[in-house]
C-alpha positions as CSV (number, residue, x, y, z in Angstrom):
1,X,123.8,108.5,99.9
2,X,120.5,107.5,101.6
3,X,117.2,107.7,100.5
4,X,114.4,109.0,102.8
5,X,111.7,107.2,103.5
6,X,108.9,109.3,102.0
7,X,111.2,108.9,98.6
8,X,110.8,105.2,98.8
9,X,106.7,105.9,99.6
10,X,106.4,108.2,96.4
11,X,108.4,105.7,94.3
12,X,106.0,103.0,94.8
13,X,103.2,105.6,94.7
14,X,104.1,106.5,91.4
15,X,104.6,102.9,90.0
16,X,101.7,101.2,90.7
17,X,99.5,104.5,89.6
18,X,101.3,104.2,86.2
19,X,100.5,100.7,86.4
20,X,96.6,101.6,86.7
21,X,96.9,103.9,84.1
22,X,98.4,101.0,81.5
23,X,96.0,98.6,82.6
24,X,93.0,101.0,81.9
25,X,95.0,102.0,78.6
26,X,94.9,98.4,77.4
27,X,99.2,98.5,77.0
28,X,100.5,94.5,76.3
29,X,99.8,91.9,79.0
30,X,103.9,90.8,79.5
31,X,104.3,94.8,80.5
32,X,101.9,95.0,82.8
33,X,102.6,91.3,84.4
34,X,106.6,92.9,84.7
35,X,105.3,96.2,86.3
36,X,103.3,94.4,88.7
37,X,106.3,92.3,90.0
38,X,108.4,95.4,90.1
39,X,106.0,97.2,91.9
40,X,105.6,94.3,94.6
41,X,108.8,94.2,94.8
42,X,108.7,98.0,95.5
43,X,105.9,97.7,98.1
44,X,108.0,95.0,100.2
45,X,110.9,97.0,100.0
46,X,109.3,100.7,101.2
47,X,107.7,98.8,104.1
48,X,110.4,97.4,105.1
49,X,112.2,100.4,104.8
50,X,109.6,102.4,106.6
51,X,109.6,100.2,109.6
52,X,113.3,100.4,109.8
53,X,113.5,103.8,109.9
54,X,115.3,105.2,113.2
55,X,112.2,108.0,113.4
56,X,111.1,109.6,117.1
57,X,108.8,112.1,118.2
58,X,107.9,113.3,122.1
59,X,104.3,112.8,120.9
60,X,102.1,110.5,122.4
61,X,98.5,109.3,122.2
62,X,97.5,111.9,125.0
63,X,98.1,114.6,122.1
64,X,95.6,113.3,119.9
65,X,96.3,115.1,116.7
66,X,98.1,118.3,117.0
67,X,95.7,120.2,114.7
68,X,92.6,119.6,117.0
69,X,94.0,118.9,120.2
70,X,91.7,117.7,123.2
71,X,91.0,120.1,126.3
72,X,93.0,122.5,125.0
């Protein structure tokens, strides 16, 4: 089974907001210390992961964002 991209992104997202939320919540230093290797872990992980992915698009910079596109 593989895990998209954007899964890995989220993951991470999630850990290291939970690991704001214990540091402001005073929670014990050895959790927090763990958490923060697991998450950097995590972070090394997604962007590799991310710059692996086999993603394309026909875009290019002469689109400029799709949205509000130039001289259109």
């Amino acid at each position: 089974m593989k895990i998209s991209v954007m899964c890995y992104a989220i993951l991470t997202t999630l850990l290291l907001v939970v690991l704001t939320i214990m540091v402001a919540m005073e929670m014990p230093f050895n959790w927090v210390f763990y958490l923060t290797c697991i998450g950097q872990i995590f972070v090394v992980v997604m962007v590799y992961k991310v710059l692996k992915d086999n993603y394309t698009s026909d875009k290019t910079f002469d689109d400029f964002y799709e949205d509000h596109p130039i001289g259109k």
